[in-house]
C-alpha positions as CSV (number, residue, x, y, z in Angstrom):
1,X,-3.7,-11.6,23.2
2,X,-4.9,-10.2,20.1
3,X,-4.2,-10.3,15.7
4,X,-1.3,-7.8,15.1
5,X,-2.7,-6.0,11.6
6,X,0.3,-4.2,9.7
7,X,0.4,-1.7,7.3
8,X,2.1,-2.9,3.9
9,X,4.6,-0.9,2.1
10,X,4.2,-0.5,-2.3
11,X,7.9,-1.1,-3.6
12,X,8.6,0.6,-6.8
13,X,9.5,-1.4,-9.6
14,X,10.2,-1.1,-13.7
15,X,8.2,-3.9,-14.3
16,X,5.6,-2.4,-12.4
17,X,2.2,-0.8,-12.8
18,X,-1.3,-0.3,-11.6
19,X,-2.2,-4.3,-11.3
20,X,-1.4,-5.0,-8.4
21,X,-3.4,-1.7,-6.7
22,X,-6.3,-2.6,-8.4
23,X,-6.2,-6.6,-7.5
24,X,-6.4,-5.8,-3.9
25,X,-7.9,-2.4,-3.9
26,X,-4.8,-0.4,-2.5
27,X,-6.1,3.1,-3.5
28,X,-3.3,5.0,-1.8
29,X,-0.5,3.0,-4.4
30,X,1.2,5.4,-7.1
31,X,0.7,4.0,-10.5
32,X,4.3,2.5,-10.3
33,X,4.1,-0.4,-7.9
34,X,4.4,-3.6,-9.1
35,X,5.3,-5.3,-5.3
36,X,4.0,-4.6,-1.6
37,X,5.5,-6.2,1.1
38,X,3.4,-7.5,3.8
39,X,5.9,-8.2,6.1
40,X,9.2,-7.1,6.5
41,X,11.9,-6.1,9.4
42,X,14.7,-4.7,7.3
43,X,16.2,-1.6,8.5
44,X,15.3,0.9,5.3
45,X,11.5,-0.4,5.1
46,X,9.8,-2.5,8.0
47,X,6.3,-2.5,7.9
48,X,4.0,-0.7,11.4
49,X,1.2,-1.7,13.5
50,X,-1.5,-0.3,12.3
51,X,-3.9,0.1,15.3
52,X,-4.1,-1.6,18.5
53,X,-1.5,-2.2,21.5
54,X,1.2,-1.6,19.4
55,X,0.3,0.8,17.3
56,X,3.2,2.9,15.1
57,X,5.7,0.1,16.6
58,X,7.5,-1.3,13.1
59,X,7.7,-4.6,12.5
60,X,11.4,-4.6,13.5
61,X,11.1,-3.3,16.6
62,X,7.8,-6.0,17.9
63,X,10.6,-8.4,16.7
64,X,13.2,-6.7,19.3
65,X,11.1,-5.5,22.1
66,X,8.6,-8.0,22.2
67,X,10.1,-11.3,21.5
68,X,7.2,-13.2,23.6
69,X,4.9,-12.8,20.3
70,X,7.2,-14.3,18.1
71,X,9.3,-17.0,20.3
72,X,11.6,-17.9,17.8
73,X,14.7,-19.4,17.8
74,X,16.1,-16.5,15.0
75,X,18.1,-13.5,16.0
76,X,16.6,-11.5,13.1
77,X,13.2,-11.9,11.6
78,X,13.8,-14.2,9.1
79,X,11.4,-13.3,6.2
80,X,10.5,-10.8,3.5
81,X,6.8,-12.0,2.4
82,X,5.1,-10.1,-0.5
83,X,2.4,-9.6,-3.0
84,X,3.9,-9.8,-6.4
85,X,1.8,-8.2,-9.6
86,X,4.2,-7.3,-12.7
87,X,3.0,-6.4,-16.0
88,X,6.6,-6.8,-17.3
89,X,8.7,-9.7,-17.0
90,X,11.0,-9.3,-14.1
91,X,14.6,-9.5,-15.0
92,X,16.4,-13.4,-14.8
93,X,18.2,-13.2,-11.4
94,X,19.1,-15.7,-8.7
95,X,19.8,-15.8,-5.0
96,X,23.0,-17.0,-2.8
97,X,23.6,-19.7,-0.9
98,X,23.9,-19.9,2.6
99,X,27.0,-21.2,2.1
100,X,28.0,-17.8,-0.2
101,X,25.7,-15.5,2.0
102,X,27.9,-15.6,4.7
103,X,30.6,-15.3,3.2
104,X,29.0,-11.3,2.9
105,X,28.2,-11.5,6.6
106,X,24.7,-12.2,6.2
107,X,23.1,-15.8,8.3
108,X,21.3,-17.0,5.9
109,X,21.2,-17.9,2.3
110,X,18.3,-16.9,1.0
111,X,15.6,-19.8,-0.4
112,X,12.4,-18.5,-2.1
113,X,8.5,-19.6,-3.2
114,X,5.8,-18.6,-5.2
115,X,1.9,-19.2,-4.1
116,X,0.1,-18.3,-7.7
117,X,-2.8,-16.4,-6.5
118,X,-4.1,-15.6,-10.2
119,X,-2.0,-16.8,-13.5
120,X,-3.0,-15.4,-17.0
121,X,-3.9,-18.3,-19.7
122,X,-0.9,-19.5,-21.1
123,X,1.7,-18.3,-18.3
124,X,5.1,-19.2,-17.7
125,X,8.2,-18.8,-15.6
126,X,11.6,-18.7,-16.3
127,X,12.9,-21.6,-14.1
128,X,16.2,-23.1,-14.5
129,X,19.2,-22.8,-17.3
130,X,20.3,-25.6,-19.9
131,X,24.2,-25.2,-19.4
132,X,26.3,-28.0,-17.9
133,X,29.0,-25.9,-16.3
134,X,30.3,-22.3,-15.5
135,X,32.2,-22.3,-19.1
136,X,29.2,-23.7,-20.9
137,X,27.0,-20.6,-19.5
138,X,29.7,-18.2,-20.3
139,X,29.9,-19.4,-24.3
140,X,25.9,-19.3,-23.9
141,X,26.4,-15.4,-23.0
142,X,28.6,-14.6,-25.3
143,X,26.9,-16.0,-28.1
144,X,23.8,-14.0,-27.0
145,X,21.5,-17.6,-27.0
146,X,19.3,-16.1,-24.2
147,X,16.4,-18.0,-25.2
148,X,18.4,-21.1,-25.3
149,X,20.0,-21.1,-22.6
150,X,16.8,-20.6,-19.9
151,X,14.5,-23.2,-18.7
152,X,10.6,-21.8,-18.7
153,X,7.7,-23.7,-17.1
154,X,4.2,-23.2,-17.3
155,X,1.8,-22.2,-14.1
156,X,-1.8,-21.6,-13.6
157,X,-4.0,-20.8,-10.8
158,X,-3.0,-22.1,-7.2
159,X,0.5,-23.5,-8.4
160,X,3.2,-24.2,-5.8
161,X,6.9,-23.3,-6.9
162,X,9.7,-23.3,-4.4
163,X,13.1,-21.7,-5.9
164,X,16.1,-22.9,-3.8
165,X,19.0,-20.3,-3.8
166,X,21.0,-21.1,-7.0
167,X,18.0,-21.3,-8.8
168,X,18.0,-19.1,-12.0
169,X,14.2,-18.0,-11.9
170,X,11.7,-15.0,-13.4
171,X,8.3,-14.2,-12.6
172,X,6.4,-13.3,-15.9
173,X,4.1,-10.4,-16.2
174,X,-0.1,-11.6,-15.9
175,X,0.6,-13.5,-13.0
176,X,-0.4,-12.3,-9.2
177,X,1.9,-14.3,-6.5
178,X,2.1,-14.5,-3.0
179,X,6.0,-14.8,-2.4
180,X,7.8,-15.9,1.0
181,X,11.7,-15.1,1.1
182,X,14.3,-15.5,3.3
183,X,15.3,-11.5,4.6
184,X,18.9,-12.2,2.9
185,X,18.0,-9.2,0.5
186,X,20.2,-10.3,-2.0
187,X,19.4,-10.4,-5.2
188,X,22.0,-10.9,-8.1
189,X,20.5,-9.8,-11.7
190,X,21.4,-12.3,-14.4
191,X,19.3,-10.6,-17.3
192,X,16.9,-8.0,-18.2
193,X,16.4,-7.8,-21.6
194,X,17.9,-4.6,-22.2
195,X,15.2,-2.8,-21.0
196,X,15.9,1.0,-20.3
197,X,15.2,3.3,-17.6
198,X,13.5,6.2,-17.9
199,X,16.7,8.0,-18.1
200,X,17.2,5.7,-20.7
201,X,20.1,3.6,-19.0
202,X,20.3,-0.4,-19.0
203,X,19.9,-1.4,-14.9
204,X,23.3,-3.0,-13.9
205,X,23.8,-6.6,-13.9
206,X,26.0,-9.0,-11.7
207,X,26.8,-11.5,-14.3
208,X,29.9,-12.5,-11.8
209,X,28.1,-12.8,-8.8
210,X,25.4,-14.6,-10.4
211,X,27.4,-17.1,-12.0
212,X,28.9,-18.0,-8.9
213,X,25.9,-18.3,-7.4
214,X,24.3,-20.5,-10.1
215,X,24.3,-24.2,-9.7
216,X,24.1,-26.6,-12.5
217,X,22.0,-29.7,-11.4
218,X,19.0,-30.0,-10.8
219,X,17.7,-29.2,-7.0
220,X,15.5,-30.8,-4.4
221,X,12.3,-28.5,-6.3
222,X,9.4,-31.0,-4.0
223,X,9.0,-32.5,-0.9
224,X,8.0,-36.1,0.0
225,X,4.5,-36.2,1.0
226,X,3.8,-32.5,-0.1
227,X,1.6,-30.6,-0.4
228,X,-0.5,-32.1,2.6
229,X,-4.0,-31.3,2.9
230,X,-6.4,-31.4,5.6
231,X,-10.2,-30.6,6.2
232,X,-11.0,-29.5,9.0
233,X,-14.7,-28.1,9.3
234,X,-15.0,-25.3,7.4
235,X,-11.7,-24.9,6.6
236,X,-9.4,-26.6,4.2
237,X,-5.5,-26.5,4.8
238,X,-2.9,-27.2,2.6
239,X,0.3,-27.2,3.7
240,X,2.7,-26.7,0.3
241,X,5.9,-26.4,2.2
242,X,7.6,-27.1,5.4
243,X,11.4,-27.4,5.8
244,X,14.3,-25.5,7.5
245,X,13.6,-22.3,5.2
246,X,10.2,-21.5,6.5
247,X,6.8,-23.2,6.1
248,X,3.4,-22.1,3.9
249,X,-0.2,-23.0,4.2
250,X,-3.2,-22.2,2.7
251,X,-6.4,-21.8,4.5
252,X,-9.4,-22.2,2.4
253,X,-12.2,-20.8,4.4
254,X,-16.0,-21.1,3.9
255,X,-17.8,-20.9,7.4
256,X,-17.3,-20.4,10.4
257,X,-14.2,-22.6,12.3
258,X,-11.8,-22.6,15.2
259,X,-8.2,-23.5,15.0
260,X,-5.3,-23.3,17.1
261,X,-2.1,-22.8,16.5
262,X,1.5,-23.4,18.2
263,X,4.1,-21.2,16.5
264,X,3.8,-17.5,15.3
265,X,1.8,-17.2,12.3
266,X,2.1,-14.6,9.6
267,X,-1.0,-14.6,7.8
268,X,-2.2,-12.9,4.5
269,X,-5.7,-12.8,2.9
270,X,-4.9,-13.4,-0.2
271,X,-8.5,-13.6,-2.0
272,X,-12.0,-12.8,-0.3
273,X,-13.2,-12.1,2.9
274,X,-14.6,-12.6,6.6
275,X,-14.0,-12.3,10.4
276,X,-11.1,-13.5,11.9
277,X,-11.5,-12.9,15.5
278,X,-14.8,-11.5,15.1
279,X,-12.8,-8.7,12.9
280,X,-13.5,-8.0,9.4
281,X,-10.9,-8.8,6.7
282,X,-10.3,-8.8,3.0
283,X,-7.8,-9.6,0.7
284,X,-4.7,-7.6,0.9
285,X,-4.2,-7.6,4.4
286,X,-1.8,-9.1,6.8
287,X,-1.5,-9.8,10.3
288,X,0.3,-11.8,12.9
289,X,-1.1,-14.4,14.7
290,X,1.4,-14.4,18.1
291,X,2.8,-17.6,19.5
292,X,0.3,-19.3,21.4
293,X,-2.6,-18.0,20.7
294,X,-5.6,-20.3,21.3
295,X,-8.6,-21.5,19.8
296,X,-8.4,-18.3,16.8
297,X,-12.3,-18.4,15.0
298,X,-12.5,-17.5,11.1
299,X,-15.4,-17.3,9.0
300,X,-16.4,-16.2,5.7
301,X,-15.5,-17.1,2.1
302,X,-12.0,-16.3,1.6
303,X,-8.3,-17.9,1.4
304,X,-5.5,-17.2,4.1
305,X,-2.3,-17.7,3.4
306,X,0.1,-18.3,6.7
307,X,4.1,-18.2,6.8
308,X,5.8,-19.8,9.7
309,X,9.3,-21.1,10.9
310,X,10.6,-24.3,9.6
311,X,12.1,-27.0,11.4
C-alpha cells in the first residue's frame, strides 16, 4: 500500500492575491487566489490523484470506489482542508449548527480550525461578538457599531484556534493558516466592509441566516488536556485537537523516524521538506496516508500537518 499524492485546486477569492502562490511555490496559481484546497470531495471541485495506482481518480470517487483506504464510519467524506493566505480581511461570517444544518438536508453542522502556519507582527482575528441576545445584535446593526460589536484576538506563529459552528469569526490578511472544515459548505456572510467587486457591487450578505445561526455565550473554545505533545525520536507530535468533528496533529520532523498509524491520515506539508516513504516532499503538498498502513518512515526538516476522524 502506498501515499496517495493529490493535486490541489486555487479557489478564487476577493481577498485574495499572489501570497499564498508565492508561500508554497505554486507557479501555475493566477494572481487571484487567496485559498487552495488540499483535500476536498465536493461534487463542483474534488481534488485528483496525481500519479500512481489511482491516478486521474478524484478524491470523490477513491472515497466511493475504494472505501478500504479510508474505512470510515462517514457516508460522505467529511472534510474540506485548506491553505489559507489573504491579503484582505475576509468578510465576518459564521457557520451552522448541526442542529440548523439539517434542517437544509445536509449531516452535519459544520465546526472549523485554524493551524497559524505564519502570522504577521501584530495579527489578529475577529473571534466572537459582544451582544447578549438576537435584539441586542440587531440594535448593534442598525446603529452601524461594527467595531463594537466584534470580538478580535491576537495570534502569532503556531497558534491553535478551533471555531465551533455559531462562532462569529474572520481571518485577517498577513496571516498563512492551515484550516480543517467540516464539508457542510455553508457559509453565511455576516459583514464585509463594503467592499466592492470589480463590477463595483457589494457581495450579498445573509444577515438572517447568520443571526440565526449566531450563539450568544461563550463556547467550549479548548479541550482538557489539549494540546498533547509527544516526542518520539525524531519526530515531535502535537496533537491540538481531537473530538467528534475531526482530529489535528502536527508532526515536527527533524531526522529520520518510523511511525504507524491506525486510521486514515490526511496529511499536509505545511513548512520544509524530506522523504516520506523514501519520496521527496515539500511544503504545499498533500497526501493520504490509507487506513492501516504500517510502520510509514519520514525524514528531513519539515512540519506535517495530519487531519483525521474524531471519535
Amino acid at each position: 500500500m502506498n501515499l496517495i499524492f493529490f493535486t490541489t485546486i486555487p479557489r478564487h477569492a476577493i481577498w485574495g492575491g499572489t501570497l499564498i502562490k508565492k508561500y508554497f511555490n505554486y507557479s501555475w496559481f493566477p494572481d487571484t487566489i487567496g485559498q487552495s484546497w488540499s483535500f476536498s470531495a465536493q461534487e463542483e471541485a474534488s481534488n485528483v490523484v496525481e500519479r500512481g495506482e489511482y491516478r486521474g481518480m478524484t478524491l470523490n470517487e477513491l472515497w466511493n470506489k475504494q472505501p478500504e483506504l479510508f474505512h470510515s464510519h462517514y457516508e460522505e467524506f467529511p472534510f474540506i482542508i485548506s491553505l489559507v493566505a489573504p491579503e484582505d480581511d475576509l468578510s465576518i461570517q459564521v457557520h451552522p449548527n448541526k442542529e440548523y444544518a439539517k434542517k437544509l438536508g445536509f449531516k452535519m453542522g459544520k465546526n472549523e480550525a485554524w493551524y497559524f502556519i505564519d502570522a504577521s507582527e501584530d495579527s489578529n482575528i475577529v473571534y466572537g461578538h459582544n451582544a447578549a441576545d438576537e435584539n441586542e445584535i440587531k440594535e448593534y446593526i442598525r446603529q452601524g457599531r461594527w467595531d463594537d460589536l466584534i470580538k478580535r484576538r491576537p495570534v502569532k506563529t503556531g497558534d491553535f484556534v478551533y471555531i465551533p459552528a455559531g462562532k462569529l469569526h474572520a481571518l485577517c490578511k498577513g496571516n498563512i493558516v492551515y484550516e480543517v472544515q467540516q464539508s457542510t459548505n455553508i457559509t453565511y456572510r455576516f459583514y464585509d466592509y463594503h467592499r466592492k467587486d470589480k463590477e463595483g457591487m457589494e457581495r450579498e450578505l445573509h444577515l438572517d441566516q447568520a443571526i440565526a445561526c449566531l450563539t450568544y455565550r461563550d463556547q467550549r473554545e479548548e479541550l482538557p488536556g489539549y494540546p498533547k505533545v509527544k516526542q518520539v525520536g525524531n519526530i515531535r507530535a502535537t496533537c491540538f485537537w481531537h473530538d467528534a468533528s475531526f482530529g489535528i496533529t502536527r508532526l515536527e520532523v527533524r531526522g529520520l523516524f518510523e511511525l504507524s498509524f491506525h486510521n486514515y491520515q490526511l496529511a499536509t506539508v505545511v513548512r520544509g521538506s524530506g522523504y516520506v516513504e523514501g519520496g521527496y516532499v515539500s511544503a504545499g503538498e498533500s497526501f493520504l496516508i490509507p487506513y492501516r498502513m504500517k510502520e510509514l518512515s519520514f525524514d528531513g526538516d519539515m512540519d506535517i500537518m495530519l487531519t483525521f476522524e474524531g471519535n
